[in-house]
DSSP file (Angstrom, degrees, kcal/mol; ACC not computed):
  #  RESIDUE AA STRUCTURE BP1 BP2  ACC     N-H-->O    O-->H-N    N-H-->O    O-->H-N    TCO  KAPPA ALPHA  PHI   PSI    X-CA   Y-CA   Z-CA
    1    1 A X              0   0    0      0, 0.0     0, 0.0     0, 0.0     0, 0.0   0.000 360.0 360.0 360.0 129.3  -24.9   24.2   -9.6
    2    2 A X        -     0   0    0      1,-0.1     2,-0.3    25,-0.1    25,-0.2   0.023 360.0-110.7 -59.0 166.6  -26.3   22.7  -12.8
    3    3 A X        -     0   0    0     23,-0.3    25,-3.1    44,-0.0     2,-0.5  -0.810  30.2-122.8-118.7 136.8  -30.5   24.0  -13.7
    4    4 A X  E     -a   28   0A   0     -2,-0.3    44,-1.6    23,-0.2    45,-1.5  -0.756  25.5-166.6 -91.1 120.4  -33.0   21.4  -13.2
    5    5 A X  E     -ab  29  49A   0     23,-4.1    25,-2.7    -2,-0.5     2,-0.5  -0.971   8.8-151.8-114.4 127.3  -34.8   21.0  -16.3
    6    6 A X  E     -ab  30  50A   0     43,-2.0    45,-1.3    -2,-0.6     2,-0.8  -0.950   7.6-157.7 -82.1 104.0  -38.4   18.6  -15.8
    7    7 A X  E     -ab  31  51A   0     23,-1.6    25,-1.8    -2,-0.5     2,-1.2  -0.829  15.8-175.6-113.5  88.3  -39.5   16.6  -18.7
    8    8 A X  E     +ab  32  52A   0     43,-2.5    45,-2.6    -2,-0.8     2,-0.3  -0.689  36.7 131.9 -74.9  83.8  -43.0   15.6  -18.9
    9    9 A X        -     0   0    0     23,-1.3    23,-0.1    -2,-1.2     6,-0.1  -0.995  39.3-164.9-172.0 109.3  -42.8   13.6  -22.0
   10   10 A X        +     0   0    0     -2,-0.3     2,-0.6    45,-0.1    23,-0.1   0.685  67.6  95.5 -95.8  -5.7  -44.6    9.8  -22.1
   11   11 A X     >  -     0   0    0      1,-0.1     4,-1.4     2,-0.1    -1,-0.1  -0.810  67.0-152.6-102.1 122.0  -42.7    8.9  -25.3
   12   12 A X  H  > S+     0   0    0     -2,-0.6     4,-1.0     1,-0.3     5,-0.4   0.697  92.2  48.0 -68.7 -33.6  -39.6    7.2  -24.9
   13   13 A X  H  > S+     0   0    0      1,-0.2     4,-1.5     3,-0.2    -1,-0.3   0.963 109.6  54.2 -71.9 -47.4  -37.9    8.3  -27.8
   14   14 A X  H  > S+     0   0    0      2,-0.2     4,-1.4     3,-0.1    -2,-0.2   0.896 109.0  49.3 -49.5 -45.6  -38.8   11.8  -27.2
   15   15 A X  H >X S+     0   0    0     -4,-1.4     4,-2.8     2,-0.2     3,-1.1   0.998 109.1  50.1 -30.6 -84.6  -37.3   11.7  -23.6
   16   16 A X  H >X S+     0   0    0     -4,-1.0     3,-1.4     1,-0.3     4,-0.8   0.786 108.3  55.3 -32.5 -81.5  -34.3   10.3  -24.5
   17   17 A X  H 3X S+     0   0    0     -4,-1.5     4,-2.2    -5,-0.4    -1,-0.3   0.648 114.2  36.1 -20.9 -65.4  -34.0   12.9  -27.1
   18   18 A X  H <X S+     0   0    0     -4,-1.4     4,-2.0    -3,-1.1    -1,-0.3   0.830 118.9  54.9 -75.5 -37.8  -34.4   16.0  -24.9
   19   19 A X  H XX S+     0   0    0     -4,-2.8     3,-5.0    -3,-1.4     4,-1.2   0.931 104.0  50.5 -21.6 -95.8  -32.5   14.2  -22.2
   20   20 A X  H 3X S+     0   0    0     -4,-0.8     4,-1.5     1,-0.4    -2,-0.3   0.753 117.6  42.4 -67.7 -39.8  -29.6   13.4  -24.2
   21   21 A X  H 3< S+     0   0    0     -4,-2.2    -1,-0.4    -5,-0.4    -2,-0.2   0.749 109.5  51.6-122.1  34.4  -29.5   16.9  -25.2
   22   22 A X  H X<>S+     0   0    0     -3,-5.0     3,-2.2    -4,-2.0     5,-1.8   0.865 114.2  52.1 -61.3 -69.7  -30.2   18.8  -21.7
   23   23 A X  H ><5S+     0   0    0     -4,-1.2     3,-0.8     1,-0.4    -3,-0.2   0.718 100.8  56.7 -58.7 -43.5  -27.5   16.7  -20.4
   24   24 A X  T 3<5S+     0   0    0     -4,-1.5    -1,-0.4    -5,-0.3    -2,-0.1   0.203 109.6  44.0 -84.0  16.4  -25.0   17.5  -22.9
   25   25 A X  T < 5S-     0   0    0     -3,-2.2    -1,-0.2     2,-0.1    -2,-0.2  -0.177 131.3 -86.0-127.4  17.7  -25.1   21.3  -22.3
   26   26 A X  T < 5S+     0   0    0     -3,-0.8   -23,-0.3     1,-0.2     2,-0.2   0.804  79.2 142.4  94.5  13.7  -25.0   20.9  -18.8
   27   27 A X      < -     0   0    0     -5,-1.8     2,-0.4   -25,-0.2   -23,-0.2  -0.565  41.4-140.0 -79.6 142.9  -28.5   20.4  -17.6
   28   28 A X  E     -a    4   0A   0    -25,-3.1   -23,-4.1    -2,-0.2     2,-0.5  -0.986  27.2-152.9-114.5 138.3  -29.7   17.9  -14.8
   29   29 A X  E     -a    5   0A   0     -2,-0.4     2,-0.3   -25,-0.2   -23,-0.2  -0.943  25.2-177.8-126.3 125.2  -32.9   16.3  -15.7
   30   30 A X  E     -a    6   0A   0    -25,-2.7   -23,-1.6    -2,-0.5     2,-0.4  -0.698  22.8-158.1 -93.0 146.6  -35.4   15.1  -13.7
   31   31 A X  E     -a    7   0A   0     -2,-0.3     2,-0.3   -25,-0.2   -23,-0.2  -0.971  11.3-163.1-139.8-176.9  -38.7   13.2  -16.1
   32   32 A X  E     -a    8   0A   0    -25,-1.8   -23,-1.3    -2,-0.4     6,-0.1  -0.972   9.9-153.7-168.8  86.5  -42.4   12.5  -15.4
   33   33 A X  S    S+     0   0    0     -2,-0.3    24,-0.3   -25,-0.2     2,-0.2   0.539  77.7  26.1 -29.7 -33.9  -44.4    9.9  -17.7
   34   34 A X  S >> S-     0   0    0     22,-0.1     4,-2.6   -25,-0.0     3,-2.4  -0.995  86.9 -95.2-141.3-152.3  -47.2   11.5  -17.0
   35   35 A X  H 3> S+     0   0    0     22,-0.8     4,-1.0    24,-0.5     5,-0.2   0.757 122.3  28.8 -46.1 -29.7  -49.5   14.4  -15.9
   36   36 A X  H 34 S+     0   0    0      2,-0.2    -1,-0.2     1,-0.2    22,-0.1   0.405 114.9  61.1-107.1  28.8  -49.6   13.6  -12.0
   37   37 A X  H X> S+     0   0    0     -3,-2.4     4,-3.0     3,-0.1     3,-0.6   0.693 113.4  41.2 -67.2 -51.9  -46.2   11.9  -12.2
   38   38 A X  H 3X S+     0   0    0     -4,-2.6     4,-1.0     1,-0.3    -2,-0.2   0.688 107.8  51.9 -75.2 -15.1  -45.1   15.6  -13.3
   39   39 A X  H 3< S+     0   0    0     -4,-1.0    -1,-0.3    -5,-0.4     4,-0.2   0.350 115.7  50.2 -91.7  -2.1  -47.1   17.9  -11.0
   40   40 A X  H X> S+     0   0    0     -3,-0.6     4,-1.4    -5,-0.2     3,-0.7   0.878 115.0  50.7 -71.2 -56.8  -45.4   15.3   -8.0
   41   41 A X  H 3X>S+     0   0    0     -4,-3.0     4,-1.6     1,-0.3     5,-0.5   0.722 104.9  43.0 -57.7 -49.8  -42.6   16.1   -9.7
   42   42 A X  H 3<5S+     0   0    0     -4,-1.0    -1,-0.3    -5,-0.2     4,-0.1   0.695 115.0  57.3 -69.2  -8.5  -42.5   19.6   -9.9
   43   43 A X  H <45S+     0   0    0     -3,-0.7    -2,-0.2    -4,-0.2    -1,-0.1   0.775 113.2  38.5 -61.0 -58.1  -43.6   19.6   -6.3
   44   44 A X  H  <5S+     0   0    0     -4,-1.4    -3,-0.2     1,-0.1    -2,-0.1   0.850 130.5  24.2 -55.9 -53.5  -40.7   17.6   -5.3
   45   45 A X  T  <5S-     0   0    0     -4,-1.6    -3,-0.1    -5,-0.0    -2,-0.1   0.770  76.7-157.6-100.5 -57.0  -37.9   19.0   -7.4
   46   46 A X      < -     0   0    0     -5,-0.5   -42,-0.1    -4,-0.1    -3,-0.1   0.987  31.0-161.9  59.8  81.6  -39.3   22.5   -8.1
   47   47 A X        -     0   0    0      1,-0.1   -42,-0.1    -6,-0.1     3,-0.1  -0.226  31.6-110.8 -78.8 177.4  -36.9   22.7  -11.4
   48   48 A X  S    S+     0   0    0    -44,-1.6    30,-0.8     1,-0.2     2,-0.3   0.766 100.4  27.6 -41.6 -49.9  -35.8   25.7  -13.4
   49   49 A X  E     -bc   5  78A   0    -45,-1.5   -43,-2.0    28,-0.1     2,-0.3  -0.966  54.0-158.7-128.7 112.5  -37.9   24.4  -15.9
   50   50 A X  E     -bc   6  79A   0     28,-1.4    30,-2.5    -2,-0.3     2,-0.4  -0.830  13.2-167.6-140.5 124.9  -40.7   22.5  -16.9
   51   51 A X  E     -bc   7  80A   0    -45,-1.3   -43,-2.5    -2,-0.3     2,-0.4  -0.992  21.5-165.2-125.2 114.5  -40.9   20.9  -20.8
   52   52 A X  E     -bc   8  81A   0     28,-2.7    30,-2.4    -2,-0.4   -43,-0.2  -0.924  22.5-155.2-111.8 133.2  -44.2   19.8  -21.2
   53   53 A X        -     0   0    0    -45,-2.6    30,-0.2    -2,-0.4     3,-0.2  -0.363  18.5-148.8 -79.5-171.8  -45.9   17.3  -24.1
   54   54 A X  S    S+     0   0    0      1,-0.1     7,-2.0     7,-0.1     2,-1.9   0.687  83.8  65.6-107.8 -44.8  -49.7   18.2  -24.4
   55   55 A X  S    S+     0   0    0      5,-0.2    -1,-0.1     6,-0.1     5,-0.1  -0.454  74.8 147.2 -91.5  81.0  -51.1   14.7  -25.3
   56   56 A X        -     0   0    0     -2,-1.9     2,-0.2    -3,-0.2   -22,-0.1  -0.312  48.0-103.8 -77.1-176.4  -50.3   12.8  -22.0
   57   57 A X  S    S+     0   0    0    -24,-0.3     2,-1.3     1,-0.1   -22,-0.8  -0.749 100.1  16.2-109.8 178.2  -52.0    9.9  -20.2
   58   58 A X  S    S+     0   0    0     -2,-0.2     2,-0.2   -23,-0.1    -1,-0.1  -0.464 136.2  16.9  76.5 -62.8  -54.1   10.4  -17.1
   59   59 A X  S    S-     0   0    0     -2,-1.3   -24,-0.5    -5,-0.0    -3,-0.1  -0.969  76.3-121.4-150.0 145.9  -54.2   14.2  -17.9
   60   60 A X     >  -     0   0    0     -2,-0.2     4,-1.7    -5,-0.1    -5,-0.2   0.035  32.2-110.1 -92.8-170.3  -53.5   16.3  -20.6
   61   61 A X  H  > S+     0   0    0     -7,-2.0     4,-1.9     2,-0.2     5,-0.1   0.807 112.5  58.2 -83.2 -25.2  -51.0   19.0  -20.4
   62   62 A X  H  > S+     0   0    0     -8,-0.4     4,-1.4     2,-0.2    -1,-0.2   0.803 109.6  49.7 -82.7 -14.5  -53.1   22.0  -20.4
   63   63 A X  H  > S+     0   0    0     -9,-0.2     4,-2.2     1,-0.2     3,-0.4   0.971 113.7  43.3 -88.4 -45.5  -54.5   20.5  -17.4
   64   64 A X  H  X S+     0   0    0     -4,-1.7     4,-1.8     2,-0.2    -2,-0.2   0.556 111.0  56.3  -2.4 -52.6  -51.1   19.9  -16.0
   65   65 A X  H  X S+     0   0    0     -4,-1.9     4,-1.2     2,-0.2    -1,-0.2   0.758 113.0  41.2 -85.6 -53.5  -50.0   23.4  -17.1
   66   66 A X  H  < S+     0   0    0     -4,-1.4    -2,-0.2    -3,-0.4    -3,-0.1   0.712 109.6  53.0 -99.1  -6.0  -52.9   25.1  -15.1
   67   67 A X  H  < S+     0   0    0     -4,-2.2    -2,-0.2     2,-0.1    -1,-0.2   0.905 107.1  51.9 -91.3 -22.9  -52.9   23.3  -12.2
   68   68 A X  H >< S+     0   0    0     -4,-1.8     3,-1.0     1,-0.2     6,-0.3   0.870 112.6  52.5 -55.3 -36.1  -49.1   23.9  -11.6
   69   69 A X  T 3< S+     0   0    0     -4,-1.2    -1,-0.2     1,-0.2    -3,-0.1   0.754 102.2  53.8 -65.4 -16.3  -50.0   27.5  -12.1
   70   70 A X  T 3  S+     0   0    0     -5,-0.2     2,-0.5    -4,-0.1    -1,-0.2   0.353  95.8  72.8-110.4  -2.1  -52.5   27.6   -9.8
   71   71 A X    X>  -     0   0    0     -3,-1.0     4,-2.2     1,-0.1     3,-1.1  -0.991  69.2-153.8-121.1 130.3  -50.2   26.1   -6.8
   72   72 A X  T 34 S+     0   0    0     -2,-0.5     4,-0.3     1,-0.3    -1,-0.1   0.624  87.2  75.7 -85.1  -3.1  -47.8   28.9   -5.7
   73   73 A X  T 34 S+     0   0    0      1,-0.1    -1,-0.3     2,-0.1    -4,-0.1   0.634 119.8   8.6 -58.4 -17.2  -45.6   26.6   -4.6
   74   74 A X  T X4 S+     0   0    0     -3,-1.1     3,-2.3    -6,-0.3    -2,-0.2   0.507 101.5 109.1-139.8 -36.2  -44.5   25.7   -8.1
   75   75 A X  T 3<  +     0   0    0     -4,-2.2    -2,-0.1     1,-0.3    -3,-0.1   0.498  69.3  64.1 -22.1 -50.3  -46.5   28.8  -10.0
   76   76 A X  T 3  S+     0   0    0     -4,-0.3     2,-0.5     2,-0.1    -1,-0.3   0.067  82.8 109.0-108.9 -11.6  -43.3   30.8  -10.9
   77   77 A X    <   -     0   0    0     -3,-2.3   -28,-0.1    -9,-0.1    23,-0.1  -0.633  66.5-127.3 -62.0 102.3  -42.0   28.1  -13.2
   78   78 A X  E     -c   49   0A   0    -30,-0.8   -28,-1.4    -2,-0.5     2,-0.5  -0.319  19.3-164.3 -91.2 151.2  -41.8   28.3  -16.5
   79   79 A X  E     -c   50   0A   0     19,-0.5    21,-3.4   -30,-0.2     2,-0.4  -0.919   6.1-164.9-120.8 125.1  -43.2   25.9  -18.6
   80   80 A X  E     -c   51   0A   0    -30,-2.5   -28,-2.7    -2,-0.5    22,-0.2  -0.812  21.5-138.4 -99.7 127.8  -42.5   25.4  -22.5
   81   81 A X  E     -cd  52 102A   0     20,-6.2    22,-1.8    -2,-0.4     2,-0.4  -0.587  16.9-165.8 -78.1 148.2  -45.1   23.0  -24.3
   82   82 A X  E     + d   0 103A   0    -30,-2.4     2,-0.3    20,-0.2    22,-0.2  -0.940  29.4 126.9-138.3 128.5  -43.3   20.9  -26.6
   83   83 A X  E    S- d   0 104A   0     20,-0.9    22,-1.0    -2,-0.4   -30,-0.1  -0.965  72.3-116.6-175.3-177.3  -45.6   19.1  -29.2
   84   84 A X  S    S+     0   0    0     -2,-0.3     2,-1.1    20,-0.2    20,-0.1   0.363  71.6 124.7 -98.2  29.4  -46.7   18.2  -32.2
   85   85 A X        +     0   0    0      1,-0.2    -2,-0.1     5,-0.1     5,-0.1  -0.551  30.7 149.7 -37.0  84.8  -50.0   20.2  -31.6
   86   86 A X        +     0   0    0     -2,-1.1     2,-0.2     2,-0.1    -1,-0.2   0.176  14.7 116.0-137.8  32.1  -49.8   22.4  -34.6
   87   87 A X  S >> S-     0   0    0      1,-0.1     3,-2.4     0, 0.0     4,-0.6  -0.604  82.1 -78.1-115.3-166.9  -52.9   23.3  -35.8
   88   88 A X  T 34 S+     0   0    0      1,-0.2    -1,-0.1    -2,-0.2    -2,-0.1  -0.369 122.2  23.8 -78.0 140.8  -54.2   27.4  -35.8
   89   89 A X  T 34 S+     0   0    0     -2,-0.1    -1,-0.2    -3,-0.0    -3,-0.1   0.463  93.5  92.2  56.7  39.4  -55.1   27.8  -32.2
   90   90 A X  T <> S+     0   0    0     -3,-2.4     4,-1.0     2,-0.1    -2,-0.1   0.380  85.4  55.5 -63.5 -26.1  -53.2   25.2  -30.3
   91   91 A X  H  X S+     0   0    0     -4,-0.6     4,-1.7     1,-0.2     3,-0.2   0.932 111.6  47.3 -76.9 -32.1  -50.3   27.7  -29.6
   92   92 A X  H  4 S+     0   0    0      1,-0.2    -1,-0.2     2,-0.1    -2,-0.1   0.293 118.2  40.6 -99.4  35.5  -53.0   30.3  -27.9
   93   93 A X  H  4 S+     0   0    0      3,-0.1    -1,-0.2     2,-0.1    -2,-0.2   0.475 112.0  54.1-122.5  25.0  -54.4   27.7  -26.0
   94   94 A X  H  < S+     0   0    0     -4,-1.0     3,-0.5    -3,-0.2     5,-0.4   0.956 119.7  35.9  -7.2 -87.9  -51.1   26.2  -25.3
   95   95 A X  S  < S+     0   0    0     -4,-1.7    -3,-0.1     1,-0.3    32,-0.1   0.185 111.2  57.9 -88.7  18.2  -50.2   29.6  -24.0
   96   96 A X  S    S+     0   0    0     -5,-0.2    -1,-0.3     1,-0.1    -2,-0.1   0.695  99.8  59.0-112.4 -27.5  -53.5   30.5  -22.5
   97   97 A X  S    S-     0   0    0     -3,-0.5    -2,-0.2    -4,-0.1   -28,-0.2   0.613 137.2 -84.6 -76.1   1.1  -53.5   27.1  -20.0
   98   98 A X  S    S+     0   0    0      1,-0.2   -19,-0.5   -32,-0.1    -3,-0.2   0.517  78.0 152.6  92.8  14.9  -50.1   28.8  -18.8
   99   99 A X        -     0   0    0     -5,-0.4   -19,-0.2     1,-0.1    -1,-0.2  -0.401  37.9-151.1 -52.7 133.3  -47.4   28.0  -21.0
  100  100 A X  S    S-     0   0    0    -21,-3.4     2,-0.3     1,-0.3   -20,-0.2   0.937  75.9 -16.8 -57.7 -66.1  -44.6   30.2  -21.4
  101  101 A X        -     0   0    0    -22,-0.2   -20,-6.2    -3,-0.1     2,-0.3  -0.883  62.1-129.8-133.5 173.7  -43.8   29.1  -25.0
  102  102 A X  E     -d   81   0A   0     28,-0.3     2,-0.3    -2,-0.3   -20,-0.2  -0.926  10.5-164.2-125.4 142.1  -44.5   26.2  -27.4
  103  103 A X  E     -d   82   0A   0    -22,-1.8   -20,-0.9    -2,-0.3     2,-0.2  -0.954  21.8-131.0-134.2 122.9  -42.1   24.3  -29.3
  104  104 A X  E     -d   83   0A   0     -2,-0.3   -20,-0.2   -22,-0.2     2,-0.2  -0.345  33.7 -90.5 -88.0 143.8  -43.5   22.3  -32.0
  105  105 A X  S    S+     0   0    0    -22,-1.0   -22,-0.1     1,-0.3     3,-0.0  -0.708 104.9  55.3 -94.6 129.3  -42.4   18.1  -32.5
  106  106 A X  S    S-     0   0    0     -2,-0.2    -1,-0.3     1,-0.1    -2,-0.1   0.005  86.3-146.7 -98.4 140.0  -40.6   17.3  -33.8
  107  107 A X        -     0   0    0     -4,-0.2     2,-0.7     1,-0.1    -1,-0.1  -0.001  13.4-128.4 -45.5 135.6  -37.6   19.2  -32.3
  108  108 A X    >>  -     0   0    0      1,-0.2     4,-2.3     3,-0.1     3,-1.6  -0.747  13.7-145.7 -85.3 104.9  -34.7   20.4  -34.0
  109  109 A X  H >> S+     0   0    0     -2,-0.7     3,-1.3     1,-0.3     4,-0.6   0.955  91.4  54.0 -41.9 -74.8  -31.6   19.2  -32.3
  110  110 A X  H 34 S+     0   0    0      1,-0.3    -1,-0.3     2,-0.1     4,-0.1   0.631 122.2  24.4 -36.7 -30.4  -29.5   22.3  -33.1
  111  111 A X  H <> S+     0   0    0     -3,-1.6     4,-1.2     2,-0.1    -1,-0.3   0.181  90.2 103.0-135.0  -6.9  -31.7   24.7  -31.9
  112  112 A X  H <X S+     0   0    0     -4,-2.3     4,-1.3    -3,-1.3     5,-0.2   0.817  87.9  37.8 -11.3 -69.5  -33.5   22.8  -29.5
  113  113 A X  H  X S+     0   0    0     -4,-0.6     4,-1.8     2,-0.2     5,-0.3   0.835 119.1  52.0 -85.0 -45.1  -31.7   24.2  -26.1
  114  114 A X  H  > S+     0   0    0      1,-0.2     4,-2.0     2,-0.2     5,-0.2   0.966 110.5  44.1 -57.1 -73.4  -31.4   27.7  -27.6
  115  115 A X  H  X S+     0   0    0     -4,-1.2     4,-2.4     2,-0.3    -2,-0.2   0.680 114.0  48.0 -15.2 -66.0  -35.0   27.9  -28.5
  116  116 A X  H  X>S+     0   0    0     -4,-1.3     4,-3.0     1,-0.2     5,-0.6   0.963 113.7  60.5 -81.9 -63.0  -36.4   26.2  -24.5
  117  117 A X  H  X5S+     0   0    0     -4,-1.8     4,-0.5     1,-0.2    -2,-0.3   0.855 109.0  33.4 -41.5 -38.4  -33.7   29.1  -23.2
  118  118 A X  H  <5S+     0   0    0     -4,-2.0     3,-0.5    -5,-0.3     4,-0.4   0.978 119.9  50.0 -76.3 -54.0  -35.4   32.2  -24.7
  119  119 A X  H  <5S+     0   0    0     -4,-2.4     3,-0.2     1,-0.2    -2,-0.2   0.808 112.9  47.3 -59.5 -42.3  -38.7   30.9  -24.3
  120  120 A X  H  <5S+     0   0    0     -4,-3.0     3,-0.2     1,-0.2    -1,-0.2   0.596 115.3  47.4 -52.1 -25.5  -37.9   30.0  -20.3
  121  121 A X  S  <<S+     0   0    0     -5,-0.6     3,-0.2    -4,-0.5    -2,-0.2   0.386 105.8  59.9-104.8  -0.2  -36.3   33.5  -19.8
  122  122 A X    >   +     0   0    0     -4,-0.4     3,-0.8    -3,-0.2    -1,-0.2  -0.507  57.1 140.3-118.3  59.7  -39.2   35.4  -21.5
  123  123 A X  T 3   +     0   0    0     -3,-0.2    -1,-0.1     1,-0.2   -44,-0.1   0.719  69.3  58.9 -82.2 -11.4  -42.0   34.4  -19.3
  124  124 A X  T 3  S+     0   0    0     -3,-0.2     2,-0.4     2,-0.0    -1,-0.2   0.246  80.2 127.3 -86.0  24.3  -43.5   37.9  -19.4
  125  125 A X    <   -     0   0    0     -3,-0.8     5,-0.1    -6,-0.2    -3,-0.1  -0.558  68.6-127.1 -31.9  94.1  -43.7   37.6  -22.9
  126  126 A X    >   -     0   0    0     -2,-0.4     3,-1.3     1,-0.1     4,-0.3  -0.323  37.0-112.7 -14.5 142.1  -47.0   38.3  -24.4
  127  127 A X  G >  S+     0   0    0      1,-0.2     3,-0.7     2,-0.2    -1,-0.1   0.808 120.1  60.6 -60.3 -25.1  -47.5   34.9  -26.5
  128  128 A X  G 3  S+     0   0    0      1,-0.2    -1,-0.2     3,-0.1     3,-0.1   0.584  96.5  58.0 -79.4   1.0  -47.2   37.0  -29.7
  129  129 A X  G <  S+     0   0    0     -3,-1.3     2,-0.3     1,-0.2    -1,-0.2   0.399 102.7  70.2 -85.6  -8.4  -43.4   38.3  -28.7
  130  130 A X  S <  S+     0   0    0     -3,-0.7   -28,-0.3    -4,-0.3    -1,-0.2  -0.772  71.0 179.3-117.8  89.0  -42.6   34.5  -28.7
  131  131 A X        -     0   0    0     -2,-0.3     8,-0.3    -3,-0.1     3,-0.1  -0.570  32.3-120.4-118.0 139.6  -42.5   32.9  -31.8
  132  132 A X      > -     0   0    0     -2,-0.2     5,-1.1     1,-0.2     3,-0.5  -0.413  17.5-143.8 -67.2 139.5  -41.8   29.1  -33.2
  133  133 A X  T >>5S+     0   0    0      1,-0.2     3,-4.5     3,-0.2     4,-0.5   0.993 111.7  67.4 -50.0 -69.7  -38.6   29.3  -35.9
  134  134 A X  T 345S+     0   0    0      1,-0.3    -1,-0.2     2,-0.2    -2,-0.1   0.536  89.5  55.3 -26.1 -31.9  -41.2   26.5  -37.2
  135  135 A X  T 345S-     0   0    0     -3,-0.5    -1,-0.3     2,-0.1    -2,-0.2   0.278 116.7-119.5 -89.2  -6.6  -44.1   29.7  -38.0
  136  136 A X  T <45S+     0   0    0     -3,-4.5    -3,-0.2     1,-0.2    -2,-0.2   0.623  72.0 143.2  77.6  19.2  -40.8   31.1  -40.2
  137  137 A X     << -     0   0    0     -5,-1.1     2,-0.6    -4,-0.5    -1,-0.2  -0.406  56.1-116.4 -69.5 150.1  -41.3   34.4  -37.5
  138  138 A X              0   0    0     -2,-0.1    -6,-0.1    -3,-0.1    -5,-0.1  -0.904 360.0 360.0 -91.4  93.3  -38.1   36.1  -36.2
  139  139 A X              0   0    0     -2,-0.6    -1,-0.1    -8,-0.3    -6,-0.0   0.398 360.0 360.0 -36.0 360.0  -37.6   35.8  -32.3
């Protein structure tokens, strides 16, 4: 059975994008426009995974981030921020609203799916054992 990846992402080119390449390594992808489309949504689905932007509408992502954390129904999920949020202390409060990892916009297709894989499978990670290629750090 295929891993449910959740995309919380209100820009249509960006969707598509992560879609198109979830899908093509074998992913099934559920997406969410925004924040309380995507806490319905992780509710619903309860995916593998949860790829969150930060700047949505409604609600922002960190808010998003800690109120899925905070329902145990869904709590146990990990969620990687993907945005272009990049200046110094956006990754720790990224990772501080409950993030697993951050991946900075815009994504790099090659490395994209590798990258959301490590970061999804290290969720006891301290935030400093999980580092963006983009910060020129060694994973």
């Amino acid at each position: 059975m295929a891993k449910t990846v959740l995309i919380i992402e209100d820009n249509e080119q960006n969707l598509y994008l992560m879609k198109y390449l979830l899908e093509a390594r074998g992913y099934r992808t559920v997406a969410a426009r925004d924040g309380r489309e995507g806490i319905a949504a992780a509710r619903a689905e309860v995916p593998d995974v949860i790829l969150l932007d930060i700047q949505l509408p409604t609600m922002s992502g960190h808010e998003v981030a800690r109120t899925l954390k905070a329902d145990p129904s869904v709590s146990a999920i990990p969620i990687v921020a993907v945005t272009s949020y990049a200046m110094p202390g956006d990754r720790e409060e990224v990772m501080a609203a409950g993030c697993t990892g951050y991946v900075e916009k815009p994504i790099e297709p090659d490395t994209f799916i590798d990258e959301m894989e490590s970061l999804a499978s290290n969720d006891a990670a301290a935030p400093s054992d999980v580092r963006s290629e983009h910060e020129g750090d060694v994973r």
